[in-house]
N, C-alpha and C positions, 0 to 999 in steps of 0.2 A: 504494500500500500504506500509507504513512503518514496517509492521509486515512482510510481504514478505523481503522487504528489509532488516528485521534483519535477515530475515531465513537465507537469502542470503551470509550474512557474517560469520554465525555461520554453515552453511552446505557445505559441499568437493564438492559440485557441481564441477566437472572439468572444463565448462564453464557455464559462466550466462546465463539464459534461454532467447530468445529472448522478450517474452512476458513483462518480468520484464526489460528491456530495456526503451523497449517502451514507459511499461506505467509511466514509470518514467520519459521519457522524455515531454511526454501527458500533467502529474500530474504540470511538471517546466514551463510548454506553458501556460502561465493564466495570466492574468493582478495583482492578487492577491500573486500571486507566485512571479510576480517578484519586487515586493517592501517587501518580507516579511524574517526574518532572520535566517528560517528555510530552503529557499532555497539553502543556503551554505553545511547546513547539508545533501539533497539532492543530491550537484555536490560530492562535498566528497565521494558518493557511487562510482562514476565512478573515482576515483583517487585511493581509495584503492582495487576496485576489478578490474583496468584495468590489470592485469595478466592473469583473467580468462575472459576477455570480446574476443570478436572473433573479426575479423578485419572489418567485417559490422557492428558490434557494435559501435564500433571506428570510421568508417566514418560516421554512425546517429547521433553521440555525437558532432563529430568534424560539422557536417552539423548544429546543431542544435545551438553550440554553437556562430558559422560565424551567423548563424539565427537572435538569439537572446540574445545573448551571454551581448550585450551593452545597455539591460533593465533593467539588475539587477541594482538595486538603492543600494541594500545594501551592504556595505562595506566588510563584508566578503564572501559576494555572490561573488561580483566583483573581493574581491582574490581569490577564487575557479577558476572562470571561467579563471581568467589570468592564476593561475596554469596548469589548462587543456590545452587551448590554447597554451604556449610557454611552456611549460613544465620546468619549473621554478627549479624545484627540481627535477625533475625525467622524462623519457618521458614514461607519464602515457597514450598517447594515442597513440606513436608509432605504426602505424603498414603496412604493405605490402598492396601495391594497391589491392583490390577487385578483381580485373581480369587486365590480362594483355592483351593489343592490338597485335594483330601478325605484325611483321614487313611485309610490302610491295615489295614485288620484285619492280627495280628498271625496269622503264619502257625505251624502247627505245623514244629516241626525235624525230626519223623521219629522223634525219639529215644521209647525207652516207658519210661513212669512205673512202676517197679515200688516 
């Protein structure tokens, strides 16, 4: 997975492939993962490629981190993930709602206008 993940930063992909998303987010969901202090270097992939991530990327990330976001034990996991979440230095996970809801015509009450 980490060799994808280099590919990732070293290739003009115009966006991240969903696949590698995922399994990255898969790879950080572990009990192992999150006491360990290479999961920093993990969130980091979504902080430097949030330009090319798509906006369902962004709300997996942003889902995953509300998830699980407050197991990381390790101190600069725990900076990552605050980075990602309030976007500390940059908004790396900014992005436009998934789908927009259609507004509702506004319904009659019944009542009569005299």
């Amino acid at each position: 997975m980490l060799q994808v993940m280099a590919a990732a930063t070293k290739n003009d992909w115009p966006k991240i492939p969903d696949e590698v998303v995922e399994r990255l987010l898969t790879l950080l969901r572990n009990e192992e993962m999150y006491k360990s202090p290479h999961a920093g270097h993990v969130l980091h992939f979504f902080e430097f490629e949030s330009p090319r991530l798509t906006d369902r990327q962004k709300w997996l990330c942003i889902g995953f981190l509300n998830a699980h976001g407050d197991q990381f034990s390790d101190v600069h996991s725990q900076q990552v993930v605050t980075e990602l979440r309030y976007g500390l230095y940059g908004d790396y996970l900014k992005r436009s709602a998934p789908f927009t809801l259609p507004s509702l015509p506004v319904r009659n009450s019944g009542r009569r206008k005299d």
